[in-house]
One Martini backbone bead per residue (centre of mass of N, CA, C, O) as a GRO file, in nm:
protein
  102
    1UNK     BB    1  12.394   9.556   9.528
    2UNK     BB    2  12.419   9.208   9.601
    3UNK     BB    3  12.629   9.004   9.662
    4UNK     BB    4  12.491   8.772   9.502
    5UNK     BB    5  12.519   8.931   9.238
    6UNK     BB    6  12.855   8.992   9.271
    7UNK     BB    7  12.933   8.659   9.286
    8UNK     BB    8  12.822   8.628   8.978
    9UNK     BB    9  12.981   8.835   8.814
   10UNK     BB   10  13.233   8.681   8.896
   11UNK     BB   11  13.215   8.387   8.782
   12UNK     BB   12  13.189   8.465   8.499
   13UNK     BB   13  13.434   8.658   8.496
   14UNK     BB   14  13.603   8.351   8.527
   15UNK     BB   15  13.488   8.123   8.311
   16UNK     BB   16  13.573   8.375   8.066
   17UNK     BB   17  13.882   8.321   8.126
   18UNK     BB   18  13.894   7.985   8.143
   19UNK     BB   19  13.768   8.029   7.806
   20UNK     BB   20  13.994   8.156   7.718
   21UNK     BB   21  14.277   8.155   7.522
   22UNK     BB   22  14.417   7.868   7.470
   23UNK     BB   23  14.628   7.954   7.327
   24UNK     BB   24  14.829   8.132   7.495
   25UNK     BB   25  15.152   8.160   7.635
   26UNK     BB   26  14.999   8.280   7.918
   27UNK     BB   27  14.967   8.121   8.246
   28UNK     BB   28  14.734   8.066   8.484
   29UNK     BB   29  14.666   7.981   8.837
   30UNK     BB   30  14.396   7.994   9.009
   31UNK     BB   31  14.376   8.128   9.285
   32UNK     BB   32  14.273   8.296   9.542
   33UNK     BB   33  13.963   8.494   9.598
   34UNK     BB   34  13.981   8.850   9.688
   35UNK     BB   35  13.707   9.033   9.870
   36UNK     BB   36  13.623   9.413   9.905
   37UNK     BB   37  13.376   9.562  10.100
   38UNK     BB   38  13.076   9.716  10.149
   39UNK     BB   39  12.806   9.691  10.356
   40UNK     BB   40  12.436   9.634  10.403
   41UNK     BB   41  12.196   9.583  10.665
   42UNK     BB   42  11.926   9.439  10.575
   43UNK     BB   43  11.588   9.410  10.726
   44UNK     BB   44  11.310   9.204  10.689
   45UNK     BB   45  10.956   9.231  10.753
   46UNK     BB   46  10.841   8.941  10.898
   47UNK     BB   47  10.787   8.588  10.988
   48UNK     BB   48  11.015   8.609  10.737
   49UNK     BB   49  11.302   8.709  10.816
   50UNK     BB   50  11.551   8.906  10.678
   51UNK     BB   51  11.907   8.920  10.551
   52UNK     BB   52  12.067   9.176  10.344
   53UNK     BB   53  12.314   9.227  10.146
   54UNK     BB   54  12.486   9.544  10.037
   55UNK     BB   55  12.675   9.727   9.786
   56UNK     BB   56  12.854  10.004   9.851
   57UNK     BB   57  12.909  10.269   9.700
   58UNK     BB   58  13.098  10.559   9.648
   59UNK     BB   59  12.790  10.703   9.559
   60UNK     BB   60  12.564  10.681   9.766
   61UNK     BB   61  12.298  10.745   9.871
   62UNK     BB   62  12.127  10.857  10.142
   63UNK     BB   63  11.998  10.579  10.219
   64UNK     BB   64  12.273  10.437  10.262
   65UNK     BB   65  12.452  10.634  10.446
   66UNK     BB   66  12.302  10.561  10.691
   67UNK     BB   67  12.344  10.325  10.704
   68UNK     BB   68  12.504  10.041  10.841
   69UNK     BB   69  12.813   9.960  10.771
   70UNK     BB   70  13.061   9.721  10.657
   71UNK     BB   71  13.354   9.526  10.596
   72UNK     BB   72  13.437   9.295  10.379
   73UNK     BB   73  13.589   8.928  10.366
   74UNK     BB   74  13.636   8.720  10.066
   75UNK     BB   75  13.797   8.385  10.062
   76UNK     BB   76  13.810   8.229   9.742
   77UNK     BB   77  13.770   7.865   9.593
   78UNK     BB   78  13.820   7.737   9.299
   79UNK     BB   79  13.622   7.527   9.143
   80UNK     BB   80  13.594   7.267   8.946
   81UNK     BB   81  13.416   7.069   8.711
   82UNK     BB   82  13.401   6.792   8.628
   83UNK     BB   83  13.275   6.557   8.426
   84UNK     BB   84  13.293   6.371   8.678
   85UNK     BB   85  13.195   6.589   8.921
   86UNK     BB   86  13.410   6.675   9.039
   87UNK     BB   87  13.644   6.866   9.226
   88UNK     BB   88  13.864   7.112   9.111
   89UNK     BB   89  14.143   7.311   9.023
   90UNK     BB   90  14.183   7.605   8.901
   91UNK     BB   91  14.233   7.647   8.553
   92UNK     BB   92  14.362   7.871   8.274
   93UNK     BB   93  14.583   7.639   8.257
   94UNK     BB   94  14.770   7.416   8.231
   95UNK     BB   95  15.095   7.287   8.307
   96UNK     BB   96  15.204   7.248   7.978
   97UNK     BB   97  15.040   7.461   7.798
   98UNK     BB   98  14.767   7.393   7.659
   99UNK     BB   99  14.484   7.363   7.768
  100UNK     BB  100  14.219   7.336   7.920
  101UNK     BB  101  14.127   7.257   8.265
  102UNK     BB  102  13.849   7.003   8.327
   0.00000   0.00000   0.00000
């Protein structure tokens, strides 16, 4: 799996918790996400080199375990675009306990 589809993955499992459940009791602010990852940074060739980083799963074949890891950690600051374009800090509840903060 490459990082920038793990970051998409949970994305994704972010807005879907941000917009559940508004009718719940129990309401987090969402602060700081921190990701720990193993990843391996593959270089391709031709005259537009890349490199793309693949996170390594604890089951990896052996041409993952083969190539060079390294432990990587990514630490994200969510922030929600409101209507009017701004961005703005990300809850899954505002602060009175009512509706989703957008």
């Amino acid at each position: 799996m490459e990082l920038a589809e793990m970051i998409r993955a949970l994305r994704e499992e972010l807005n879907e918790a941000l917009t559940a459940g508004p009718d719940e009791q129990l309401r987090f602010e969402l602060g700081p996400v921190e990701i720990e990852a193993t990843v391996a940074a593959e270089r391709t060739a031709g005259g537009q080199g890349k490199i793309r980083f693949w996170v390594v799963e604890g089951t990896a074949d052996a041409t993952r375990s083969a190539a060079r890891t390294q432990r990587i950690t990514l630490t994200l600051h969510p922030k929600v675009r409101t209507r009017d374009g701004a961005l703005t800090t990300a809850y899954v509840a505002d602060e009175t306990g009512g509706g989703e903060e957008w």
